[in-house]
C-alpha positions in Angstrom: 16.6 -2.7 8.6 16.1 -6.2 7.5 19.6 -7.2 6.8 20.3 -5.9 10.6 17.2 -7.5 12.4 17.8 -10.8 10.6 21.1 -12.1 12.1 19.8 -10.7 15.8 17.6 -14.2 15.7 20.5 -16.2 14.9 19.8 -16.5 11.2 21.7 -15.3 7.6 20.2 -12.8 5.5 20.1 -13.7 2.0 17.8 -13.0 -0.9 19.1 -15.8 -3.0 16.4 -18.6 -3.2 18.6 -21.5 -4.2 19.8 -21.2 -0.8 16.8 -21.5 1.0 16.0 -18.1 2.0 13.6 -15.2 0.5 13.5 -12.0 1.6 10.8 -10.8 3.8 7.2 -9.1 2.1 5.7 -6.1 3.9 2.3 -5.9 2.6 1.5 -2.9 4.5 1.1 -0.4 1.5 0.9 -2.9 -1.0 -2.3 -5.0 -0.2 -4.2 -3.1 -2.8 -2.6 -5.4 -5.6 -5.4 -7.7 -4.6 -6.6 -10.6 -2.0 -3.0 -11.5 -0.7 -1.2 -8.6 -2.0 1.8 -8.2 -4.1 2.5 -11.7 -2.3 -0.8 -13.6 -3.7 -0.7 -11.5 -6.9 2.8 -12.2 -8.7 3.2 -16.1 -6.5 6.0 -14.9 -4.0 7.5 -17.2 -1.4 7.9 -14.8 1.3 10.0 -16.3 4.1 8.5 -13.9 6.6 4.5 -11.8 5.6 3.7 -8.2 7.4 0.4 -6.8 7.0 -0.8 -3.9 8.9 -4.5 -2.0 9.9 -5.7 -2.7 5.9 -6.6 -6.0 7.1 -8.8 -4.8 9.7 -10.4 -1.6 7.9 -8.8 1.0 9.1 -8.9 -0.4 12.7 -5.3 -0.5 14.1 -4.4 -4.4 13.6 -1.2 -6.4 12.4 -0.4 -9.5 11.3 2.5 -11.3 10.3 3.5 -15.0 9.0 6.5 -17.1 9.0 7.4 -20.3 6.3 6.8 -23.6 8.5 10.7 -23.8 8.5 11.3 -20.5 9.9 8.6 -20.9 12.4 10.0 -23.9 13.8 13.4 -22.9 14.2 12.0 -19.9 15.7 9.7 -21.6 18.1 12.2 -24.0 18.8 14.7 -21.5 20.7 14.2 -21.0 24.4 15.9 -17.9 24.9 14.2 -15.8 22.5 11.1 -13.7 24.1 8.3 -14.5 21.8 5.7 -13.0 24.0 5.7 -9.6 25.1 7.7 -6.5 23.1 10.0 -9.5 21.4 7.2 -11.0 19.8 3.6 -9.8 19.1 3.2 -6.3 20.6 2.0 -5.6 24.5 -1.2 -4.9 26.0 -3.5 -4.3 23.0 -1.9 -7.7 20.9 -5.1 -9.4 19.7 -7.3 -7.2 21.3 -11.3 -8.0 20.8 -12.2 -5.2 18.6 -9.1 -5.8 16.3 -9.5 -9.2 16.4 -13.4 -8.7 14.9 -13.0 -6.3 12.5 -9.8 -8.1 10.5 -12.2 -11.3 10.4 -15.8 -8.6 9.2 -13.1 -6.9 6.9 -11.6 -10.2 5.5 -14.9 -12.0 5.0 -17.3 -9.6 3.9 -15.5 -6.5 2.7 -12.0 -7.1 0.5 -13.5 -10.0 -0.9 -12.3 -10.9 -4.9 -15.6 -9.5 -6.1 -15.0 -6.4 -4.3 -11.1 -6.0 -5.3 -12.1 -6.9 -8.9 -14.4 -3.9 -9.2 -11.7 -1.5 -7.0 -9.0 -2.8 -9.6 -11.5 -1.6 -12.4 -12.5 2.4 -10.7 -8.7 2.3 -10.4 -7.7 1.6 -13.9 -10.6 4.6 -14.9 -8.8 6.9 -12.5 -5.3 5.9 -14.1 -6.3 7.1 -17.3 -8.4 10.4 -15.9 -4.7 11.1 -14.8 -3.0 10.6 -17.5 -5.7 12.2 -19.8 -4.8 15.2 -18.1 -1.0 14.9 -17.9 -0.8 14.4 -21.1 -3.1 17.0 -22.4 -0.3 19.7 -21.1 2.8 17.7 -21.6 3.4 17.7 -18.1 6.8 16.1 -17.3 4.8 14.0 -14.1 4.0 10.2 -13.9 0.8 8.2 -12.2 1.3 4.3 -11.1 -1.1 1.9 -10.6 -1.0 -1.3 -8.1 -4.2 -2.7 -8.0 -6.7 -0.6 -6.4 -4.2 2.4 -5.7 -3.1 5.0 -8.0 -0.8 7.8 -7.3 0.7 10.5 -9.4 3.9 11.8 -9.0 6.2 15.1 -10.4 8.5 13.1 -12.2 8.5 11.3 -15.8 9.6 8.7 -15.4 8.2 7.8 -12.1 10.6 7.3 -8.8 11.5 3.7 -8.4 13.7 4.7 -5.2 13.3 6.8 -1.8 15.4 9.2 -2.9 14.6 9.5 -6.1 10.7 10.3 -4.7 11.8 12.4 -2.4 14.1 14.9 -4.9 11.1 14.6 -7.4 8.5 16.3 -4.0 7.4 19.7 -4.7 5.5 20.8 -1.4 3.7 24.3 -2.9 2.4 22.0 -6.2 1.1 19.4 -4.0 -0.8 21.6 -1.6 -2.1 23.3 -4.9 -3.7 20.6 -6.0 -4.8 19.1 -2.5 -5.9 22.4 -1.5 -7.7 22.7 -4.8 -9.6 19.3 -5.0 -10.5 19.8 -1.1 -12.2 22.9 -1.8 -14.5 20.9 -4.5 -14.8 17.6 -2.5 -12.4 15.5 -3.3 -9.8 14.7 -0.2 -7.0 12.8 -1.5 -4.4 11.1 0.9 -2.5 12.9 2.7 1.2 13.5 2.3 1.1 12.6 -1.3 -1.4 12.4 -4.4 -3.1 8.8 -4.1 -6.2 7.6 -4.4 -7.1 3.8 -3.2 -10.3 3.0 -4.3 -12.9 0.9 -1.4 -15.7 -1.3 -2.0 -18.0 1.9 -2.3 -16.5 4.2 -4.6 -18.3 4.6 -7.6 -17.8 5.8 -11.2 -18.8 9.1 -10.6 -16.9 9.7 -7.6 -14.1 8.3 -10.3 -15.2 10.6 -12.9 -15.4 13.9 -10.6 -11.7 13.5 -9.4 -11.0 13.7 -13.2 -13.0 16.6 -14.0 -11.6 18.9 -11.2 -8.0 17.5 -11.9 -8.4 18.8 -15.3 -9.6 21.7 -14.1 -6.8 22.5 -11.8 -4.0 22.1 -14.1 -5.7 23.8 -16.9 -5.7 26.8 -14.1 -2.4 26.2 -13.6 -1.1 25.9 -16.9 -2.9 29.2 -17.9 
């Protein structure tokens, strides 16, 4: 989508930064690597930053940025609408509520104290995961980035779309979603990932891995 969006605005898509151009980061699912994302986290040079509703807690909000040269050129073309739909959304752009709670979420809640210990629960549920995939030689996979951890039906884990979508198994997902509901634990839905917040705890940690052992010992048996 990128590659045709790019060159709508007059520009060249190119992901080679000896010529002056990086690719754009969408830190939309990825925000849990820590304060400034993947983007913060492994010192990227975005020319172009997406962030959605993590940045408000939950509350729908968006945000992007542009490199100083990109925003100029931008800025600098009078026929582009940079307004309305073309640029930051319609009615609700910047609305009060959203506005509030990215600035209460941002200063007081995903602070580096707070991602620190979330990167910390989330390593403890790694391993809780992998205790119990390994202790039936289970031919799955868990991933960590930062405060999210997610498990997956394939060893080793789906580095593409497709490849995550041929490794889905609907019936073994509800299993387990079905069977940690039932107990208390709801993980996300659509998929087995956990992202820890500011006030998850060690227990709640230690409870996921408990009933996850549970349920595949069930299933194995």
């Amino acid at each position: 989508m990128t590659r045709r969006l790019i060159p709508s605005f007059g520009l060249e898509f190119t992901t080679d930064p000896a010529a002056g151009r990086r690719p754009p980061n969408d830190e939309t699912h990825t925000f849990s690597a820590g304060p400034g994302g993947c983007t913060a986290a492994w010192n990227l040079e975005p020319d172009v930053l997406t962030i959605g509703k993590a940045i408000g807690g939950g509350v729908p909000a968006g945000a992007y940025g542009l490199c100083a040269d990109l925003a100029d050129r931008l800025l600098g073309r009078e026929d582009l609408d940079l307004v309305d739909m073309g640029g930051v959304g319609g009615t609700l752009a910047g609305n009060a509520l959203s506005v509030a709670a990215t600035r209460a979420t941002l200063e007081h809640v995903l602070t580096d104290d707070a991602f620190a210990r979330m990167h910390t629960l989330s390593e403890r549920f790694e391993a809780g995961v992998r205790a119990g995939i390994e202790a039936h030689a289970l031919p799955w996979s868990v991933s960590r980035l930062g405060a999210r951890t997610e498990y997956r039906f394939t060893d080793p884990g789906p580095r593409t779309g497709t490849e995550a979508a041929e490794a889905g198994d609907s019936d073994l997902e509800d299993y387990l979603h079905l069977y940690l509901a039932n107990r208390g634990i709801l993980l996300t839905p659509f998929h087995n990932m956990a992202l820890m917040c500011p006030d998850t705890t060690e227990r709640d940690v230690d409870t996921h891995t408990d009933l996850y052992a549970a349920a595949l010992a069930e299933l194995a048996g």
